[in-house]
C-alpha positions, 0 to 999 in steps of 0.5 A: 118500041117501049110506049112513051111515059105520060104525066099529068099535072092537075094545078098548073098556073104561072111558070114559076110556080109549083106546077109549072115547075113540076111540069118542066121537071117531069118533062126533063126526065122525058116524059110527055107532060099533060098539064091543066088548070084554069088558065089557057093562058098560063097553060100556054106558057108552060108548055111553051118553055117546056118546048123551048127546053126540047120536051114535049107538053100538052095544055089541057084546061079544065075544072079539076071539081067537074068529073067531066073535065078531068075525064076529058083530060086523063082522055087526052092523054089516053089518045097519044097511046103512051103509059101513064106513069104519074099522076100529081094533085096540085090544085089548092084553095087557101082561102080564109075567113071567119067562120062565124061569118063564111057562108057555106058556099064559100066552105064547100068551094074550098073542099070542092078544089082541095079535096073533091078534085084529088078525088077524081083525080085519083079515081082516073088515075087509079082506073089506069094504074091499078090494072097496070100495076105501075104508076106514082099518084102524089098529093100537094099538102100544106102546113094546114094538112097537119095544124088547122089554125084560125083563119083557115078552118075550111082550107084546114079541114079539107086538105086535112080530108085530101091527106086522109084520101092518100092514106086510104088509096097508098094502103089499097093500091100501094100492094097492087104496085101504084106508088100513092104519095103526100108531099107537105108544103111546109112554108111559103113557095118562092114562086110568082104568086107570092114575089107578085101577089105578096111583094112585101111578104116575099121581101120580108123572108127573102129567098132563104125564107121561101121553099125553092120552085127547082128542089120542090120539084125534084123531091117530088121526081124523087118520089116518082123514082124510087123503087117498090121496095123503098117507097116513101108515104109522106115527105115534108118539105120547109127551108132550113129558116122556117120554125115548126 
């Protein structure tokens, strides 16, 4: 009997956002969905709808820039004896300030979750999949993996650093059969973060104006689908309205 699939999903909030949507997609296709971030709570909720939809999830909360908490999370998974089969970095922080004024704690914090946890992310990741010679690792980017602007110099910089890491890793491990990937989030996520958090923002795009929580998701299965001998590197992803 084949080993069931595993993903794991480092990011995770609300359900109606990025992760959890990731995390109901990959669920769908039958995979069991390990999935973390800073909320028990919200974890909870995700897998809870998961388990409503008939898929199988498991909540793991930790800290993705402390090396010992993604270890206990990529354990975890390790203990249902079922295959790693994908891997997505989706944690983030768009924090922004001015530089003059941004203290270096503030700076290093962004790096630390943005970058430093992709990091070891990837290296649990990769000391699964490279032995096996399968596997898909996917990066969350942003508009500002590409165009660093003011005010978001030390958000900039670091996915800017979170790119270069998935470049280096999809040349190393990519002839070793882990498909390494970079998805840029170009534009605003029509999820709970922004309809709540930014209710004005939200209303002044409209639905049309923001990119959808459902196709988001299914690009990046689509990135875990394909086959080796048409990988795609780096996919962006923007409504038809946003300007770039």
């Amino acid at each position: 009997m084949q080993a069931r699939q595993i993903a794991i999903i480092v990011g995770v909030g609300p359900v109606a956002g990025l992760g959890g949507a990731l995390c109901r997609r990959f669920a769908a296709a039958g995979l069991h969905v390990f999935a973390s971030g800073r909320s028990p709570e919200k974890l909870a909720a995700v897998v809870a709808a998961i388990e409503k939809e008939g898929g199988r999830a498991s909540a793991v909360p930790g800290d993705t820039t402390s090396a010992g908490d993604v270890a206990r999370l990529f354990g975890a998974a390790d203990e249902t004896g079922g295959r790693l089969a994908a891997v997505v970095y989706n944690a983030g922080n768009a924090a922004f300030g001015d530089v003059l004024a941004m203290a270096q704690e503030q700076f290093e914090s962004v790096w630390r979750v943005t970058c430093l946890g992709g990091f070891l992310a990837a290296q649990q990741a990769g000391r699964r999949m490279v032995p096996a010679g399968s596997g898909t690792l996917l990066f969350t980017g942003a508009t500002a993996s590409l165009k660093a602007r003011p005010p978001f110099a030390a958000f900039a910089s670091a996915k800017f650093a979170l790119r270069g890491l998935a470049q280096a890793l999809a040349r190393d491990w990519g002839p070793k059969g882990v498909h390494v990937a970079h998805v840029v989030v170009d534009g605003a996520i029509g999820g709970e973060k922004i309809k709540q958090g930014l209710p004005q923002v939200a209303e002044r795009l409209g639905e049309d104006g923001m990119i959808g929580l459902d196709g988001l998701a299914e690009a990046y299965f689509s990135l875990h689908a394909q086959p080796k001998t048409a990988w795609t590197h780096e996919l962006d992803l923007r409504t038809f309205k946003e300007t770039w």
